[in-house]
Structure formats: C-alpha cells, structure tokens
Phi, psi and omega in degrees: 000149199273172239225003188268337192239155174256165203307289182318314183302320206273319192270003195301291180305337164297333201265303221267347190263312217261005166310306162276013141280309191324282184314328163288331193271315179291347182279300134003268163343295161312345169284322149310338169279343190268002187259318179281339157322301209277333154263021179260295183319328203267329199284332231273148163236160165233155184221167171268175153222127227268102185248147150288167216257348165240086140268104132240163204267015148194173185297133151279068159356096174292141188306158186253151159278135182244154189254143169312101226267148184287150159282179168313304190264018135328302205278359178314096216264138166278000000 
C-alpha cells in the first residue's frame, strides 16, 4: 500500500466505487426491460370478437345460495 493514503482513505474510495458499481449495474438492468415493453407494444395487435346475440362458448351455471359457516366465537354460549 502506497504509504501518502491511509487505512480510512482506501475504504472511504473502496464504499464509493462500489456504491457506483451497484448504481451503474441497477441502472443497466432497466434498459432491457423497457426495450422488451417497446418491443411487445410495437408486436401486440387487436382484433374484435365477433358474437351473436345469445352465442355463448359454454353454460353459465346459476350460483346456488350458501349459508355461511359460524365463526368460533359465534357459537359461544352466554
């Protein structure tokens, strides 16, 4: 170690580089998600869809009523 920097110096500059790797590597990172946004955006098309007016592409069940199961301290005798 060169003998002008001190022990404190070298990690003050060590904590800082790797602080401006962290922030450059995370930084990166984001570019690849916005280029595949930019390319889905560019892929995606719409189309309708085209029905008749009782077409449906299966049976809707009507729901049945369910009674609710008590909680513990429902049941709690006074």
């Amino acid at each position: 170690m060169c003998p002008l920097v001190s022990k404190s110096h070298s990690k003050k500059i060590f904590i800082i580089l790797q602080t401006g790797i962290l922030f450059f590597l995370t930084g990166c990172s984001g570019l690849e998600k916005s280029e595949q946004d930019k390319l889905r955006d560019s892929n995606a098309k719409g189309e309708y869809v085209y029905r008749n007016h009782n077409e449906v592409a299966y049976p809707v069940p009507t729901p049945r009523h369910q009674e609710r199961e008590a909680y513990p301290w429902e049941n709690v005798e006074k």
